[in-house]
C-alpha positions in Angstrom: -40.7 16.3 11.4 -40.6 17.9 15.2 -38.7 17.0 18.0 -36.7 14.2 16.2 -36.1 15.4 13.2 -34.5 19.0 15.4 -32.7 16.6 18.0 -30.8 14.6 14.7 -29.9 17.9 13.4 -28.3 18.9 17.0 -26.4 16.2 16.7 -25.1 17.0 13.5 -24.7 20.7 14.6 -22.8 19.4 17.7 -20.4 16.9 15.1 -19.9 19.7 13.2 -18.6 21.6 15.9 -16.6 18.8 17.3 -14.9 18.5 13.7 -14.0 22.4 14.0 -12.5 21.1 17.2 -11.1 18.2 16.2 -9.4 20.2 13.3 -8.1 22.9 16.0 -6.7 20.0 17.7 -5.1 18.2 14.4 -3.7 22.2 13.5 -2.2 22.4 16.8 -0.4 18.9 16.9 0.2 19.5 13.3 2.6 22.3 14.0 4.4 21.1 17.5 5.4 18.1 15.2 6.4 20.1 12.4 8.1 22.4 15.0 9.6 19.1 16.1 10.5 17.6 12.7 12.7 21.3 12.1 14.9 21.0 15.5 15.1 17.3 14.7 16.7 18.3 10.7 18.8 21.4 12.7 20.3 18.7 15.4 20.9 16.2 12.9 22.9 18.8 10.5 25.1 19.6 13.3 25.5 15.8 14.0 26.5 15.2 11.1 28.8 18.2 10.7 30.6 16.7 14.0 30.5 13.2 12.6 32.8 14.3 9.8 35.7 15.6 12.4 35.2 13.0 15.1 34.1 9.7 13.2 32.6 8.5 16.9 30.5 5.5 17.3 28.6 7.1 20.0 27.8 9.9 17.7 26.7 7.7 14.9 23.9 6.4 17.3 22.9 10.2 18.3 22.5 10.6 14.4 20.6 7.5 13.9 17.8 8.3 17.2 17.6 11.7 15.8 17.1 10.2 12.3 14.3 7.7 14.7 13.1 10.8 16.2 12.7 13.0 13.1 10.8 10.1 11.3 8.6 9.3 14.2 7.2 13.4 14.1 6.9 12.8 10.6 4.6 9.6 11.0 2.4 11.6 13.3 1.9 14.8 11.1 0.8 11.8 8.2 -1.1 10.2 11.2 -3.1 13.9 12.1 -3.3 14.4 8.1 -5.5 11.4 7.3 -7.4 12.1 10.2 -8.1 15.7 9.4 -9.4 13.4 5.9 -11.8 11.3 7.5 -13.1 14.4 9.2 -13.3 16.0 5.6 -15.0 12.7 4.4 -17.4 12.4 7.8 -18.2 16.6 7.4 -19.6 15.7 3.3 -21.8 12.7 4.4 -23.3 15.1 6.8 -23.6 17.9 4.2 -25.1 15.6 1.4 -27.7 14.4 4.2 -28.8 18.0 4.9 -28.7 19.5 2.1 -30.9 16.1 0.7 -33.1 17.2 3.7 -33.3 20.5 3.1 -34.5 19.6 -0.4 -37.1 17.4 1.0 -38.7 19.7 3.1 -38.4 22.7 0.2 -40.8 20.0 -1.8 -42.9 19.3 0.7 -43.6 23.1 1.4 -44.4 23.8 -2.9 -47.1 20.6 -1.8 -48.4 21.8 1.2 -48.2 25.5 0.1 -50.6 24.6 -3.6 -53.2 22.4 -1.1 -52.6 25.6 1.5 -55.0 27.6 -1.1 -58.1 25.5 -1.1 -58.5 25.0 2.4 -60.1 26.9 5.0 -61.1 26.6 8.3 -59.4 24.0 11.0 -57.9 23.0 7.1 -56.3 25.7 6.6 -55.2 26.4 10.1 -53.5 22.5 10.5 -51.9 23.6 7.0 -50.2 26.9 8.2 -49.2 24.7 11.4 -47.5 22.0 8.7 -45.9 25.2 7.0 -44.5 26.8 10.2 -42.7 23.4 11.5 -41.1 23.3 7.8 -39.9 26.4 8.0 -38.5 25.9 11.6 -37.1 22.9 9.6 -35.6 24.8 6.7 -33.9 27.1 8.8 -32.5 24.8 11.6 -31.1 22.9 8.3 -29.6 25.8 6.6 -28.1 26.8 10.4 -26.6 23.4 10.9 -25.4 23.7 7.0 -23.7 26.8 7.8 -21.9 24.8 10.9 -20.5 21.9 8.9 -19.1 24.3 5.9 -17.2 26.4 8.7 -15.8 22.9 10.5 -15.1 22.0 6.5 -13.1 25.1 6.1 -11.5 24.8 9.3 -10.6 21.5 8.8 -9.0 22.3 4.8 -7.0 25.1 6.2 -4.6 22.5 7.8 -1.1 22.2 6.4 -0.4 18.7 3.9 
């Protein structure tokens, strides 16, 4: 229950974070390329306006690489998208785990708490020291369940 059990749930703390990261990350390259994708669509307007009155060859290929361009920024918002999903996906494995966790150790507590009112003495006292370290539990679990439903929202709030 200890020192593992609290060095697993770090980890998942820290993943969490990293996902909040990550999703800061995804959000940022999300936008430039978006940002990108609108310059790209305003260029290749005017292109296209001048392609009408000059009918140039060299001005067909600027249309067609911004066309390349424009589609290339597109790929990579689609590319940051399904990675934001995996993150979503990777975030509720983790959740479902502590939460199953957190359910565990809520059982184990009714147990030890019924025993915990027959015993007395060095009973008793190893009892209230079983109690204590599932409490620590409980509320490392609900703190690291609190981390991976802020990276979750952080991670939703990106743009399809």
């Amino acid at each position: 229950m200890g020192e593992r059990n609290t060095r697993d749930l770090e980890g998942i703390e820290g993943e969490a974070r990293e996902q909040e990261n990550q999703g800061e990350e995804l959000k940022k390259e999300i936008d430039l390329h978006k940002e990108q994708v609108s310059k790209l669509e305003e260029t290749l307007n005017e292109l296209r306006a001048q392609a009408g009155e000059l009918k140039s060859n060299d001005l067909a290929a600027a249309i067609g690489n911004a066309e390349l361009a424009r589609r290339g920024a597109q790929d990579r918002i689609t590319q940051a998208l399904e990675k934001r999903d995996q993150l979503l996906q990777q975030n509720e494995e983790m959740t479902q785990r502590v939460d199953k966790a957190y359910e565990k150790r809520k059982q184990t507590q009714g147990k030890v708490n019924f025993l915990q009112f027959g015993a007395t003495g060095e009973v008793a006292k190893s009892m209230q020291g079983i109690m204590d370290a599932l409490n620590q539990d409980m509320n490392k679990l609900a703190s690291v369940s609190s981390e991976l439903a802020h990276a979750r929202k952080r991670l939703e709030t990106l743009a399809d």
